[in-house]
LUMLOGU-461538 format. One record per atom (N, C-alpha, C, O): x, z, y; residue number from 1; residue in one letter; atom name. Coordinates in nm, 2 decimals, decimal comma. Each point is the difference from the previous one (the first is absolute). Example, Ala and Ser with C-alpha at 12.3 -4.5 7.8 and 13.67 -1.06 7.14 Angstrom:
BEGIN
<doti <1,32 0,78 -0,57> 1 'a' 'N'>,
<doti <-0,09 0,00 0,12> 1 'a' 'CA'>,
<doti <0,09 0,00 0,12> 1 'a' 'C'>,
<doti <0,10 0,07 0,00> 1 'a' 'O'>,
<doti <-0,14 -0,14 0,11> 2 's' 'N'>,
<doti <0,09 0,00 0,11> 2 's' 'CA'>,
<doti <-0,08 0,08 0,11> 2 's' 'C'>,
<doti <0,05 0,01 0,11> 2 's' 'O'>,
% end
This chain:
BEGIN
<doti <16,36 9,70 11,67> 1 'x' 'N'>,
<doti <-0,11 -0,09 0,01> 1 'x' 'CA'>,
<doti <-0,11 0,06 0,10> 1 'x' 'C'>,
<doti <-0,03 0,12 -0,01> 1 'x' 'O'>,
<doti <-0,02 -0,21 0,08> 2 'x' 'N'>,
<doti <-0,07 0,06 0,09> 2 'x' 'CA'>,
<doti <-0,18 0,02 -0,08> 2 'x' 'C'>,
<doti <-0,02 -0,03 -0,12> 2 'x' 'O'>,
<doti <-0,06 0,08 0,18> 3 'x' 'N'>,
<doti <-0,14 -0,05 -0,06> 3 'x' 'CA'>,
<doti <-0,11 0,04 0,15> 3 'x' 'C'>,
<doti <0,04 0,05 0,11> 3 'x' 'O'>,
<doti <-0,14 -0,09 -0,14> 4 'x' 'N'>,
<doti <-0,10 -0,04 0,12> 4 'x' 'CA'>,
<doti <-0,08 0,14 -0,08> 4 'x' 'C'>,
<doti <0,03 0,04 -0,11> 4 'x' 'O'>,
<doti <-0,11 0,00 0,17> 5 'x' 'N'>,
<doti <-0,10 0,11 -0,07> 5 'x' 'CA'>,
<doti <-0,12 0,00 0,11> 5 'x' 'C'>,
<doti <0,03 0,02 0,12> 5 'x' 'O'>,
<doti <-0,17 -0,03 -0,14> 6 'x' 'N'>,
<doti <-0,11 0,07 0,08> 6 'x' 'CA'>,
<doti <0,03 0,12 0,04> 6 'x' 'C'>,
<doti <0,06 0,08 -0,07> 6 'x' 'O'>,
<doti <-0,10 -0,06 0,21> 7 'x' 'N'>,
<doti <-0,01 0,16 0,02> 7 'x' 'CA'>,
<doti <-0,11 0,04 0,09> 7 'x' 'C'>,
<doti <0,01 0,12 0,05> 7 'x' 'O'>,
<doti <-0,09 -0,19 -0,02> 8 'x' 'N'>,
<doti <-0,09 0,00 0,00> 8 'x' 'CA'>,
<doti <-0,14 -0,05 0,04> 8 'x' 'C'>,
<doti <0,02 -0,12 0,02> 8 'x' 'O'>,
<doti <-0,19 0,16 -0,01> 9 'x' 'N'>,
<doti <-0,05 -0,08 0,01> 9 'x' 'CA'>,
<doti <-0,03 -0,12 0,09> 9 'x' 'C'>,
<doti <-0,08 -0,09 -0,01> 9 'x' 'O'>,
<doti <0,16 0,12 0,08> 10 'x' 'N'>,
<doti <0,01 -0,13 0,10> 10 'x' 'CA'>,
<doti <0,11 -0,14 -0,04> 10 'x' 'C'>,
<doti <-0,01 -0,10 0,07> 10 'x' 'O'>,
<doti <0,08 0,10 -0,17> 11 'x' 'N'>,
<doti <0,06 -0,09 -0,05> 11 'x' 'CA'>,
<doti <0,18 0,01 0,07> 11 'x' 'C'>,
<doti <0,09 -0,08 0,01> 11 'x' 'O'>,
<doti <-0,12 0,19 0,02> 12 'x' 'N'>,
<doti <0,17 0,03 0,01> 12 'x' 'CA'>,
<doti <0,14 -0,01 -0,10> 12 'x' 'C'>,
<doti <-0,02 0,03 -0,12> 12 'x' 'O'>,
<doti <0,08 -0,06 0,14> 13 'x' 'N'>,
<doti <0,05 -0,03 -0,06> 13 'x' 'CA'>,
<doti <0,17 0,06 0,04> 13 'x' 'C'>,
<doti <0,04 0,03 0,11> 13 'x' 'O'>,
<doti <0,03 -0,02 -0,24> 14 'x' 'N'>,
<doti <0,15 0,02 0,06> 14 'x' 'CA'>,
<doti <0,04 0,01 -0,08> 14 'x' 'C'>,
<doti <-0,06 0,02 -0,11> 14 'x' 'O'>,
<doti <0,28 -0,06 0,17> 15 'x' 'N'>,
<doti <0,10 -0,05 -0,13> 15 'x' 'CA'>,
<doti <0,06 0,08 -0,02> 15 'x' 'C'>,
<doti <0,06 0,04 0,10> 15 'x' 'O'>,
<doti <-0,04 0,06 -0,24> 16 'x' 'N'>,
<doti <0,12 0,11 0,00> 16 'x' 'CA'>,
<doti <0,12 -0,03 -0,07> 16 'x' 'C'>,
<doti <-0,01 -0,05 -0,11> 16 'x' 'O'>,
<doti <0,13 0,08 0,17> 17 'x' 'N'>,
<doti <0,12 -0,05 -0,04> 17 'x' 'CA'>,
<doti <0,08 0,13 -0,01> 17 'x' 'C'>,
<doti <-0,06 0,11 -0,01> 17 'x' 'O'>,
<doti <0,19 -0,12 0,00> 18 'x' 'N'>,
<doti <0,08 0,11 0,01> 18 'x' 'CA'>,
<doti <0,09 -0,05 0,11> 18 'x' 'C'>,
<doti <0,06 -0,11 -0,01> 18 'x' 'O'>,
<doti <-0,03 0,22 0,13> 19 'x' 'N'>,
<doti <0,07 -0,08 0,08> 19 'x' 'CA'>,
<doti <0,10 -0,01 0,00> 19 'x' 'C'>,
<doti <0,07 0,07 -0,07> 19 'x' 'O'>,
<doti <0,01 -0,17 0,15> 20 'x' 'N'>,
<doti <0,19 -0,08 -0,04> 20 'x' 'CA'>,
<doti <0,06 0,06 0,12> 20 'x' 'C'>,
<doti <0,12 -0,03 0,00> 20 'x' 'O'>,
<doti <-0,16 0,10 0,10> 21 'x' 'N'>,
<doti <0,07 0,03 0,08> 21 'x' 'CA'>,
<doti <-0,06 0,14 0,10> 21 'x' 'C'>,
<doti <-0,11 0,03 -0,01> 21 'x' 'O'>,
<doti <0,17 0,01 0,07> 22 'x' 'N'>,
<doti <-0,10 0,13 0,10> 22 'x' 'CA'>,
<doti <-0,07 -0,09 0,12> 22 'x' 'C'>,
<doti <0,04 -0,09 0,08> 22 'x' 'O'>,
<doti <-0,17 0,15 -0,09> 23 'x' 'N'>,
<doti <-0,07 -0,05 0,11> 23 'x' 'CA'>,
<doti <-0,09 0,01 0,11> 23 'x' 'C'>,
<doti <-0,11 -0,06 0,03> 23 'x' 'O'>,
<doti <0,19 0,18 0,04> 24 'x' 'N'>,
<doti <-0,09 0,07 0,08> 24 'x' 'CA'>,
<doti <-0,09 0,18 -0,03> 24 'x' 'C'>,
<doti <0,05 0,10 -0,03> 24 'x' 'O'>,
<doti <-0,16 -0,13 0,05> 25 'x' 'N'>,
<doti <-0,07 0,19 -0,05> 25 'x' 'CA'>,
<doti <-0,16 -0,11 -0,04> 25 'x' 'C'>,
<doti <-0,05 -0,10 0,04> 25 'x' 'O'>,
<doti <0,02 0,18 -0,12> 26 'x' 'N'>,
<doti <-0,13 0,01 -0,03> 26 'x' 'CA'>,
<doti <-0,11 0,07 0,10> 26 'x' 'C'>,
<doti <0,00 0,12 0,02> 26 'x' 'O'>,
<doti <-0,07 -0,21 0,03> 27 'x' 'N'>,
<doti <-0,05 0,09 0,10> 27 'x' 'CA'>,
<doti <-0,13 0,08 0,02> 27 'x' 'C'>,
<doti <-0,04 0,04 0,10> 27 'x' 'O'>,
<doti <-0,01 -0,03 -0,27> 28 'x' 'N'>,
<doti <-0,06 0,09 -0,07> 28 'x' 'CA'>,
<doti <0,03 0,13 -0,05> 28 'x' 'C'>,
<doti <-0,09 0,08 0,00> 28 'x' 'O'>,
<doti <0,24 -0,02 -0,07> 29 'x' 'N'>,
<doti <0,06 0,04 -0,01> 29 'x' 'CA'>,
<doti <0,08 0,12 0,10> 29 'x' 'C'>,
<doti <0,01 0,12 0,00> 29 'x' 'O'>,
<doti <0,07 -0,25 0,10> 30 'x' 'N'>,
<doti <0,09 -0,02 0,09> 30 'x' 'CA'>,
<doti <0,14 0,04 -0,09> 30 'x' 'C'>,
<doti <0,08 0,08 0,04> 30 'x' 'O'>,
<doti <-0,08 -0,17 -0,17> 31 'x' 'N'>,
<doti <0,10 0,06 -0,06> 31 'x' 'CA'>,
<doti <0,08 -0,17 0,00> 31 'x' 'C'>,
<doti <-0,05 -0,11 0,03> 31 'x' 'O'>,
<doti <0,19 0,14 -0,07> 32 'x' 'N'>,
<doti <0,13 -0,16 0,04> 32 'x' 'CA'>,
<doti <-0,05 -0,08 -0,15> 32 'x' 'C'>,
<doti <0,00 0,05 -0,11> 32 'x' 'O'>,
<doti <-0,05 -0,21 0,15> 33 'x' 'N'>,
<doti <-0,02 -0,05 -0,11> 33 'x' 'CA'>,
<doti <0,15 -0,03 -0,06> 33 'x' 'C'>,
<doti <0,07 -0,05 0,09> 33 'x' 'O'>,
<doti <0,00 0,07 -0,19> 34 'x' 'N'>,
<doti <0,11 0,03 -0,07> 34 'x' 'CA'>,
<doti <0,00 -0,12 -0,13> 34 'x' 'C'>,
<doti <-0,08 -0,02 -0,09> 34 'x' 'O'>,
<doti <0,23 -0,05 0,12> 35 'x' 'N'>,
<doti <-0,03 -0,09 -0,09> 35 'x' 'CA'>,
<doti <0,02 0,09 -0,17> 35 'x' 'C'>,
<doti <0,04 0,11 -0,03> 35 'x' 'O'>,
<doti <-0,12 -0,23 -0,05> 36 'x' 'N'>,
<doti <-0,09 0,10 -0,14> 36 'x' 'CA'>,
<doti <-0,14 0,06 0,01> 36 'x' 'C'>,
<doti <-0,07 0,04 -0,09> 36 'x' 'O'>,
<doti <0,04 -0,04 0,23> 37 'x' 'N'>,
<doti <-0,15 0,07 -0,01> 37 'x' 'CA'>,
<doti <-0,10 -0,13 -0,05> 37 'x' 'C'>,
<doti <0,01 -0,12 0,03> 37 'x' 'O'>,
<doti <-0,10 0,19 -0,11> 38 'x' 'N'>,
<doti <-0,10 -0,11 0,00> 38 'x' 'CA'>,
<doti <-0,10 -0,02 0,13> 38 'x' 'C'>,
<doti <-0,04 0,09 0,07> 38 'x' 'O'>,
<doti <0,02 -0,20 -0,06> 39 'x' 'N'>,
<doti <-0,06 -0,02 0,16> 39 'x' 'CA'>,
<doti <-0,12 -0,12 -0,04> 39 'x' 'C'>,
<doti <0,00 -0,07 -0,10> 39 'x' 'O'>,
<doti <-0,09 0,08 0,25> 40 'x' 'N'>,
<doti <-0,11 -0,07 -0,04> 40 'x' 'CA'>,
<doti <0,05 -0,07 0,14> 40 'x' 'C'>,
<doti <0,08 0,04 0,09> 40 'x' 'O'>,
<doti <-0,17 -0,16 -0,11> 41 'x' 'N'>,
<doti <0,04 -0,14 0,13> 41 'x' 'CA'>,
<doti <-0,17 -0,02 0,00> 41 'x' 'C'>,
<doti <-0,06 -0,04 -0,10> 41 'x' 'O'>,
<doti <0,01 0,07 0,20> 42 'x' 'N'>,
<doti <-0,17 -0,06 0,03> 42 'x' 'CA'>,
<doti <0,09 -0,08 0,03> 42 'x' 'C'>,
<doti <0,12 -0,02 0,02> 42 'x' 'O'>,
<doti <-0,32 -0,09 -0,01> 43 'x' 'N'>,
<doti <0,05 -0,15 0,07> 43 'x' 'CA'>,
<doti <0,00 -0,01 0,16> 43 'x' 'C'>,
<doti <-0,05 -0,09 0,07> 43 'x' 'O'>,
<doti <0,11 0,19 -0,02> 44 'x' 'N'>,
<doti <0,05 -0,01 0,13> 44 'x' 'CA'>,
<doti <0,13 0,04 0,05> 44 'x' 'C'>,
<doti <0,05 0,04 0,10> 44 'x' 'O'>,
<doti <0,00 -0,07 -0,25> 45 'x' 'N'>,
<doti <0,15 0,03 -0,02> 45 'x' 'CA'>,
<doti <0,07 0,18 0,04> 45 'x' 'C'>,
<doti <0,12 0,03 0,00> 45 'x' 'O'>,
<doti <-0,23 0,04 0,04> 46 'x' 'N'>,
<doti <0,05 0,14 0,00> 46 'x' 'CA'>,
<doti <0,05 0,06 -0,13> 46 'x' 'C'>,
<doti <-0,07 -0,04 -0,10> 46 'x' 'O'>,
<doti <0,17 0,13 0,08> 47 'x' 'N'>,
<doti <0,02 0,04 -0,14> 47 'x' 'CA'>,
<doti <-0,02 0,16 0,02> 47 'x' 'C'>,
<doti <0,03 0,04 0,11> 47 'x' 'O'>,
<doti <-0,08 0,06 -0,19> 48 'x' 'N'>,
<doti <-0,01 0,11 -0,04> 48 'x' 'CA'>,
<doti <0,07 0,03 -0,13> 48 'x' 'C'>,
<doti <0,05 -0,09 -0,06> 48 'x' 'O'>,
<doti <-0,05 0,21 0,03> 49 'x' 'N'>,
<doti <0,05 0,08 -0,11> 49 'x' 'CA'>,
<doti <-0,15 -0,03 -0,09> 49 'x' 'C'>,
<doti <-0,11 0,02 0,05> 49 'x' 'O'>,
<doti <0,13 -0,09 -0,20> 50 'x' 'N'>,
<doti <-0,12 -0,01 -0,08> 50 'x' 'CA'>,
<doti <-0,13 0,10 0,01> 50 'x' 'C'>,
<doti <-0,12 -0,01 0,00> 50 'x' 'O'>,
<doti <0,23 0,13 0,00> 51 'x' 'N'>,
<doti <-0,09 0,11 -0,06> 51 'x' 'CA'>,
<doti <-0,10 0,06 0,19> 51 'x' 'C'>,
<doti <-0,12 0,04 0,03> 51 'x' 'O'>,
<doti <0,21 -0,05 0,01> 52 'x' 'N'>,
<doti <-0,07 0,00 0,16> 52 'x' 'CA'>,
<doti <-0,09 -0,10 0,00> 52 'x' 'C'>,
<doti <-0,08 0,08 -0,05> 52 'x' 'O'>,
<doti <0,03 -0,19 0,05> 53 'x' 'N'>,
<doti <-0,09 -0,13 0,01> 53 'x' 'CA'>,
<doti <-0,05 0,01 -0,10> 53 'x' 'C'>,
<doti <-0,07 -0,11 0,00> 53 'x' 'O'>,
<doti <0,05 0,18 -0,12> 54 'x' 'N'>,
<doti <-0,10 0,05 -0,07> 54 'x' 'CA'>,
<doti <-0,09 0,08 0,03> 54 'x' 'C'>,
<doti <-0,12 -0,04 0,01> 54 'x' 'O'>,
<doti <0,17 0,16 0,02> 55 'x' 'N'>,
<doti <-0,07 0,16 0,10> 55 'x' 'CA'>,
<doti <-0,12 -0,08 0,08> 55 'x' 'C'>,
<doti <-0,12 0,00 -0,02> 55 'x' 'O'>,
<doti <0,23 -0,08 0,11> 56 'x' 'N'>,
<doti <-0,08 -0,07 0,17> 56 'x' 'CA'>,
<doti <-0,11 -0,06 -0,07> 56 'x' 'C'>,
<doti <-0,11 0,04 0,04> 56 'x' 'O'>,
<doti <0,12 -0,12 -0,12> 57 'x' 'N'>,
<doti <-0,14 -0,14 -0,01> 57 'x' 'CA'>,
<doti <-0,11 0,09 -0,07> 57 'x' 'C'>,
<doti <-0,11 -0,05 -0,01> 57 'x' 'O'>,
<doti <0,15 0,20 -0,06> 58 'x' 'N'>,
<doti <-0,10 0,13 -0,06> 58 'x' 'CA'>,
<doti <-0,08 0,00 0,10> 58 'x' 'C'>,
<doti <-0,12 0,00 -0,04> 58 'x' 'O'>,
<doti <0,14 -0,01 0,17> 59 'x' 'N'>,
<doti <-0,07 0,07 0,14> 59 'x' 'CA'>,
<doti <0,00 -0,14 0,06> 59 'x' 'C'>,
<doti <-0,12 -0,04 0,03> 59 'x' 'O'>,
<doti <0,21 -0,04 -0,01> 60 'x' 'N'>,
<doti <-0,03 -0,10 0,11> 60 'x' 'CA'>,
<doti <0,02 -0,18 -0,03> 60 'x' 'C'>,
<doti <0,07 -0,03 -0,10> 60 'x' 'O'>,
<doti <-0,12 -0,04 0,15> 61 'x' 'N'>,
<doti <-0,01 -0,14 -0,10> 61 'x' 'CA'>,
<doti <0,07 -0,11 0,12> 61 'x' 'C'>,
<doti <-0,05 -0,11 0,01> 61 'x' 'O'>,
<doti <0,16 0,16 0,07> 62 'x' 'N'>,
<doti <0,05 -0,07 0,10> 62 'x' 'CA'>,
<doti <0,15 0,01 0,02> 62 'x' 'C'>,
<doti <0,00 0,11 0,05> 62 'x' 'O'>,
<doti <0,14 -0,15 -0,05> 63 'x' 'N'>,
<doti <0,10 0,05 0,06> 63 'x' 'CA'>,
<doti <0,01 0,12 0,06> 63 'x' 'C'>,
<doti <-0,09 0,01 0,08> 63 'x' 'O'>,
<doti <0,14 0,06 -0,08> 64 'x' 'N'>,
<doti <0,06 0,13 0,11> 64 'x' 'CA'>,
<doti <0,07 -0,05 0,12> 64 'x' 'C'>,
<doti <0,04 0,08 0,09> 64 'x' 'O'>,
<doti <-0,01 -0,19 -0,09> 65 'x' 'N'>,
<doti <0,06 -0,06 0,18> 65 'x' 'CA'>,
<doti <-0,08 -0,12 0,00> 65 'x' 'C'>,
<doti <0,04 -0,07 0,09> 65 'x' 'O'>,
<doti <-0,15 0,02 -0,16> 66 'x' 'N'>,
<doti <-0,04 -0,14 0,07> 66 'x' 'CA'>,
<doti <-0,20 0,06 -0,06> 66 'x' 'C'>,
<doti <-0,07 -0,06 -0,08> 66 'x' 'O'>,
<doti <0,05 0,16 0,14> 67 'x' 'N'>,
<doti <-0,12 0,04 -0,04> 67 'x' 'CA'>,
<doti <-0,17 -0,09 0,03> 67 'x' 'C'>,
<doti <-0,10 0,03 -0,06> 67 'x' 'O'>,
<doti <0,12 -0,15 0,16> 68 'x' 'N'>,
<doti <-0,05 -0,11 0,04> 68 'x' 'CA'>,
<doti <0,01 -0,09 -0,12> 68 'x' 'C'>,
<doti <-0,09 -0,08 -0,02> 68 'x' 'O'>,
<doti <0,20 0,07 -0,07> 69 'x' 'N'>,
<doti <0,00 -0,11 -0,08> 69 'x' 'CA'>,
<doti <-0,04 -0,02 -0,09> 69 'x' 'C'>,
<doti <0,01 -0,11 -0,05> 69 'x' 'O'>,
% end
C-alpha cells in the first residue's frame, strides 16, 4: 500500500512503496535501487531510497535533480 506523508514545510509531499523491479542508483546514495527496497516517488516522479529522501528534506526542501522545482 502506498501512503502520501508531509515532509516538509513547504507542502512536499511523497509516495513510498516497495519497489517491483530494479531501477537504476539512487543518486543520493549512488547506491542500485533494488527491487524490495523501500522507495520514495516525489511529485516529479524521481524515486530515491526512503531513507535517503529523508536525510535530504533534514537539510534541503527540493529534489536533488530538479532543485528549481
Amino acid at each position: 500500500m502506498c501512503t502520501c506523508l508531509p515532509v516538509c514545510a513547504s507542502a512536499c509531499v511523497f509516495v513510498y512503496d516497495v519497489l517491483a523491479r530494479d531501477a537504476g542508483e539512487c543518486v543520493i546514495c549512488l547506491e542500485e535501487l533494488q527491487q524490495g527496497n523501500t522507495i520514495a516517488r516525489l511529485p516529479c516522479l524521481c524515486i530515491y531510497h526512503k531513507s535517503c529522501i529523508d536525510s535530504w528534506f533534514e537539510i534541503n526542501r527540493s529534489c536533488p535533480e530538479h532543485p528549481s522545482d
